[in-house]
Backbone bond lengths (Angstrom), bond angles and torsions (degrees), N, CA, C in turn:
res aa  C-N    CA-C-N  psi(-1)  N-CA   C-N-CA  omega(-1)  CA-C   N-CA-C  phi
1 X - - - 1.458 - - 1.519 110.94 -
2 X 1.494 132.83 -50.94 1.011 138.90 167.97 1.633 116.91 -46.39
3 X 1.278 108.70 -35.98 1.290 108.76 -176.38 1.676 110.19 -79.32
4 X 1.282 105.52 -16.09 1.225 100.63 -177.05 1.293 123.00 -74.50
5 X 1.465 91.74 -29.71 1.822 120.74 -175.63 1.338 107.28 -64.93
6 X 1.711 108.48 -50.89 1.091 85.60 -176.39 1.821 135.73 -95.87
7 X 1.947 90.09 18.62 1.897 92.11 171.98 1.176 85.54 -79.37
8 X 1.496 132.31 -56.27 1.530 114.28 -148.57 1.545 107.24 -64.82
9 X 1.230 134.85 -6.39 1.384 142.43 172.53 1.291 107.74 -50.88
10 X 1.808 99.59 -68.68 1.581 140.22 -178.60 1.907 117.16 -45.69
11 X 1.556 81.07 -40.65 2.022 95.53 178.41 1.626 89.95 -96.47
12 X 1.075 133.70 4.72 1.602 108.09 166.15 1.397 123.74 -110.20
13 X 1.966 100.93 -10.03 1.632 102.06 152.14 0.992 121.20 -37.59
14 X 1.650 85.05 -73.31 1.716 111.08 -164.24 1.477 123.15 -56.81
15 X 1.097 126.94 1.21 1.441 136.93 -174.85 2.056 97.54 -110.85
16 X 1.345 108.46 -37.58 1.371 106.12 -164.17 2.054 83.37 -90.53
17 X 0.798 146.69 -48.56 1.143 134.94 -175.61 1.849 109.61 -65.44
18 X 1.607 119.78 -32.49 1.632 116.64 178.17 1.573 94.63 -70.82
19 X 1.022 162.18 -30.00 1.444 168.57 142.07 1.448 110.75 -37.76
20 X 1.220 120.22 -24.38 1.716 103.62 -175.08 1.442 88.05 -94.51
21 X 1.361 126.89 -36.28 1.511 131.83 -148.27 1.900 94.87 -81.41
22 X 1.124 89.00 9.56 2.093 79.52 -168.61 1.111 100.25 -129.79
23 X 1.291 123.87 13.00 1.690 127.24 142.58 1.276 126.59 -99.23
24 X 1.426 104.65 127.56 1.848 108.61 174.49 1.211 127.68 -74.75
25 X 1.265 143.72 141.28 1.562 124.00 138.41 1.304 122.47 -77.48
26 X 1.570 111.51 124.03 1.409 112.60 -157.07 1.572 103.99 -110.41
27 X 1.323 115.76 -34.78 1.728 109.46 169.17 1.990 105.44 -160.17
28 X 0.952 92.53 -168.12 1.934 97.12 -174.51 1.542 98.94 -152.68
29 X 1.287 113.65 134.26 0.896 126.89 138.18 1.498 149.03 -135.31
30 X 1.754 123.75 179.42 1.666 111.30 -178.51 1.511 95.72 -115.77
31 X 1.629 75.40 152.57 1.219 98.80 175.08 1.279 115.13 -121.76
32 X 1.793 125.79 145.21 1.363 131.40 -177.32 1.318 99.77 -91.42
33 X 1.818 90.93 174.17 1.394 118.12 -176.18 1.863 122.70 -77.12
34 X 1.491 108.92 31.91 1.474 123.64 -172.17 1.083 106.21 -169.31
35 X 1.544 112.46 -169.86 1.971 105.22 -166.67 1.535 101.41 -90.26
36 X 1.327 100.57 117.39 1.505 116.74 -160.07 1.493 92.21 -112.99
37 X 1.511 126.44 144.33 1.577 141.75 156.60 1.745 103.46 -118.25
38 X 1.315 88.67 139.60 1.577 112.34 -170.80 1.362 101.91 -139.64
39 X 1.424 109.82 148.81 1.274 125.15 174.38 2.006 130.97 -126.48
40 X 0.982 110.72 114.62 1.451 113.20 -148.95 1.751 103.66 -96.16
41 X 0.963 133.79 73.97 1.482 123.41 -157.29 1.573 96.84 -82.79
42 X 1.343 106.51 140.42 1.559 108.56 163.89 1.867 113.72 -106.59
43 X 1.336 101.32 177.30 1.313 111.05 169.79 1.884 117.63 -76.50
44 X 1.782 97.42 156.85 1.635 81.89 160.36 1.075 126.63 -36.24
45 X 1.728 122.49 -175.21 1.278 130.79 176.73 1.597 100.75 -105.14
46 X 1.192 99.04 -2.41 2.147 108.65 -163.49 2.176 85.23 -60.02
47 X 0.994 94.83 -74.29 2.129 105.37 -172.93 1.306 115.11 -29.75
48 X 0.992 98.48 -160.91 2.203 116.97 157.03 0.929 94.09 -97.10
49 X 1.317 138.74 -78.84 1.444 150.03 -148.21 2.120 96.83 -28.35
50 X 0.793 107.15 -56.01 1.788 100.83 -177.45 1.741 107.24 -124.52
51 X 1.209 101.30 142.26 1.797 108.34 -175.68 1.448 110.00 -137.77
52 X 1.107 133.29 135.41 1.451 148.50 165.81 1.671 105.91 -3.47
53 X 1.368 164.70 157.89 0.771 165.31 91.65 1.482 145.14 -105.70
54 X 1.495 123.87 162.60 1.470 115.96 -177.69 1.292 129.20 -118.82
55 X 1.752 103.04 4.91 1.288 127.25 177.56 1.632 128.54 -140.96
56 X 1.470 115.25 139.77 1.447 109.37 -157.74 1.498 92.11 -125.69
57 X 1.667 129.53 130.15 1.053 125.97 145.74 1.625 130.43 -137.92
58 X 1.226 116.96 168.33 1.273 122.76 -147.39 1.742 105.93 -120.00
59 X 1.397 117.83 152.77 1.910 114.47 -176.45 0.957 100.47 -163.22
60 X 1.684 113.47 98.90 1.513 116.97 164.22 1.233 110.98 -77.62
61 X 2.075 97.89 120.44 1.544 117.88 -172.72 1.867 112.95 -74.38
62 X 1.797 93.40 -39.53 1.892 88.86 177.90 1.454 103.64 -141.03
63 X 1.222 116.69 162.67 1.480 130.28 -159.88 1.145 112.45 42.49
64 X 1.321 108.53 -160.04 1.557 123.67 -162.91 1.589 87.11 -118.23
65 X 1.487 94.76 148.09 1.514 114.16 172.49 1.322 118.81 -124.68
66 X 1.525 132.01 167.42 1.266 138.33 169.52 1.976 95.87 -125.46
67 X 0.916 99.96 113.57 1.693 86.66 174.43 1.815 96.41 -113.21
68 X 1.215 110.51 138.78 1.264 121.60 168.67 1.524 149.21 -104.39
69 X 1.212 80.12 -19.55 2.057 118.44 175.16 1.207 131.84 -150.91
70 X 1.277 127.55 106.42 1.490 98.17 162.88 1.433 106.61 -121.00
71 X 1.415 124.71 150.11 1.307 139.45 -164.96 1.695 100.74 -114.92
72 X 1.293 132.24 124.10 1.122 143.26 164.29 1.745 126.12 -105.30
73 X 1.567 96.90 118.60 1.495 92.67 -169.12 1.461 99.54 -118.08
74 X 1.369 125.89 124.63 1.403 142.30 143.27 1.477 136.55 -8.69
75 X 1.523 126.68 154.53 1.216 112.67 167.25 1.942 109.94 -68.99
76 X 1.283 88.74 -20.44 1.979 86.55 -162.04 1.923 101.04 -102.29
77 X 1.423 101.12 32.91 1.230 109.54 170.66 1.853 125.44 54.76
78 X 1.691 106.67 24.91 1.185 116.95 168.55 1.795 91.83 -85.34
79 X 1.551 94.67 -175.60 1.258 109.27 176.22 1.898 110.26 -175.14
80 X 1.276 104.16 146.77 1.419 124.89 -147.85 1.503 98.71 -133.74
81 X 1.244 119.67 116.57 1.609 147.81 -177.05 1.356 112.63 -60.43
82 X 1.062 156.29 30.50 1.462 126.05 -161.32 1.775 114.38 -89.05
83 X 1.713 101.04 143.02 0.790 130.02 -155.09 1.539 100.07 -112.51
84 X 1.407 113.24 84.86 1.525 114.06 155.25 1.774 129.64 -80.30
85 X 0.932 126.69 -33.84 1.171 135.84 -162.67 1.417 129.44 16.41
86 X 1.296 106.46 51.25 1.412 129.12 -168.69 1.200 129.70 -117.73
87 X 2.115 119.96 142.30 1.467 108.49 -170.80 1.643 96.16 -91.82
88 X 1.135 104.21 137.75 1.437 102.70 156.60 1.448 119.97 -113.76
89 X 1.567 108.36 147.51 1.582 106.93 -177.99 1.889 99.76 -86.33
90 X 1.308 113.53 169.80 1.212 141.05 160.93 1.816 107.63 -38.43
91 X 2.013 110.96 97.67 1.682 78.33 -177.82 1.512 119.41 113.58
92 X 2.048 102.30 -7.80 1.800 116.69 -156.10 1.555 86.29 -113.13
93 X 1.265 105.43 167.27 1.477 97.83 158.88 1.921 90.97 -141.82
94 X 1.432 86.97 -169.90 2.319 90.42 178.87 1.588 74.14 -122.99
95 X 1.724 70.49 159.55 1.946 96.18 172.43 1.508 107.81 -50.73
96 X 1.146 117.88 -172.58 1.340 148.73 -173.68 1.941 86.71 -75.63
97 X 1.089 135.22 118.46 1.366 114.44 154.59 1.665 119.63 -105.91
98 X 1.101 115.11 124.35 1.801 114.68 -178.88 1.351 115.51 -68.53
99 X 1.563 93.88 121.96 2.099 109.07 155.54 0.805 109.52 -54.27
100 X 1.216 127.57 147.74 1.532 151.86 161.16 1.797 104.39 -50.25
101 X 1.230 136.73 155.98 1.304 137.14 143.16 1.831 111.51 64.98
102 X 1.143 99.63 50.57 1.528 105.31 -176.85 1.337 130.55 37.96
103 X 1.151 128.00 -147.50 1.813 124.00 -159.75 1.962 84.56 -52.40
104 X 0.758 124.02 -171.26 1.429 158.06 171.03 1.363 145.35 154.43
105 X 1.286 136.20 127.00 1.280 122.97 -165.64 1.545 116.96 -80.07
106 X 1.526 100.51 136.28 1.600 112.24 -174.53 1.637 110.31 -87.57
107 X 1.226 113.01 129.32 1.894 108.72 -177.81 1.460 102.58 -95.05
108 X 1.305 102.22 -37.98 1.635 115.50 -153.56 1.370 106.86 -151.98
109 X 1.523 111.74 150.66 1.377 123.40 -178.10 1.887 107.44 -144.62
110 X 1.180 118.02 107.39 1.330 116.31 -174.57 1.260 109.04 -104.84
111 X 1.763 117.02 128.07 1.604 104.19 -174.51 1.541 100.33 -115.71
112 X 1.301 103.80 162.19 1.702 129.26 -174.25 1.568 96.63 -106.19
113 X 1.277 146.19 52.33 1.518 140.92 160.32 1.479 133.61 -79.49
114 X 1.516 111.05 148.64 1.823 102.06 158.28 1.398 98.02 -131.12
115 X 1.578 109.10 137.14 1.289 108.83 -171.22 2.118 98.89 -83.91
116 X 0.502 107.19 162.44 1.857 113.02 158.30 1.728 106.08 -119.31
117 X 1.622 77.64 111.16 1.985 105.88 170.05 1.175 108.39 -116.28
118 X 1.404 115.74 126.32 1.477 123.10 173.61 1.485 109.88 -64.46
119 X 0.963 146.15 171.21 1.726 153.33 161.91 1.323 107.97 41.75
120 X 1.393 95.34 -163.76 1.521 106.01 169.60 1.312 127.49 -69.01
121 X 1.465 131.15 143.32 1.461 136.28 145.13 1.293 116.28 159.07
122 X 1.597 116.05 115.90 1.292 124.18 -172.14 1.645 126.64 -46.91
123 X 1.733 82.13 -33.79 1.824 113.54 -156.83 1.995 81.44 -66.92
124 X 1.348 112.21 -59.88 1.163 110.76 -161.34 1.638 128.77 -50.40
125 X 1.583 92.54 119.71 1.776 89.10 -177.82 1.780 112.45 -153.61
126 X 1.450 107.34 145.82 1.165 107.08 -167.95 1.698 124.07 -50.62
127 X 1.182 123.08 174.66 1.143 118.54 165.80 1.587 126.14 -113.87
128 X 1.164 145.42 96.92 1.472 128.24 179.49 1.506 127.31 -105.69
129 X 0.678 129.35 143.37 1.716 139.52 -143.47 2.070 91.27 -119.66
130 X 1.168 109.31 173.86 1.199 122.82 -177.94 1.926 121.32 -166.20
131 X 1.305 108.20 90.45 1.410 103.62 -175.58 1.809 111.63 -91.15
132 X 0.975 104.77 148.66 2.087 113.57 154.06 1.361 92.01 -128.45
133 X 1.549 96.25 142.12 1.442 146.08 120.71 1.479 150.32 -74.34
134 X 1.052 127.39 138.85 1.604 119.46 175.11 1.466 106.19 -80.81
């Protein structure tokens, strides 16, 4: 019995660690203290640096955010709406959201956010992160 416990332990690393390793960080950006648009440009798909994908997700690193849009544009200059409209706390990320039309390469990612900053400070601004997956 113990032994059993502890493969299925052993197979639930290894499954939760092949899952972290198959997401990228693909760019970062800040966000201000009002309804802020940002633009996240990536590299070709030719390098490493950016690869084909079918999934986009997002992790606000500091403060709290409101994100409202994000717009995804292609290597072949389509572009794909997604509609989160979600608060995230300090620390959250959103699900996995699916591209349209299988793997595809991402150029650009434009977000619709307002961060929430307590008090004063110009300097202060959120952080948002951006992963793909296959």
């Amino acid at each position: 019995m113990k032994t059993m416990l502890k493969t299925l332990v052993l197979l639930g690393l290894f499954l939760s660690t092949a899952q972290a390793s198959d997401r990228k960080l693909v760019g970062t950006t800040a966000i201000n203290d009002m309804k802020d648009r940002d633009v996240v440009e990536l590299p070709s798909c030719q390098g490493q640096k950016n690869r084909k994908t079918t999934h986009l997700k997002l992790k606000v690193n500091r403060y709290r955010v409101d994100v409202y849009k994000l717009q995804v544009t292609f290597e072949n200059g389509e572009t794909q709406d997604l509609y989160t409209r979600k608060h995230f706390k300090k620390g959250s990320t959103s699900e996995w959201l699916e591209l349209v039309n299988g793997p595809r390469c991402v150029r650009r990612i434009k977000i619709t956010a307002d961060a929430n900053i307590l008090g004063w400070g110009l300097r202060k601004k959120a952080h948002v992160s951006f992963y793909t997956k296959n």
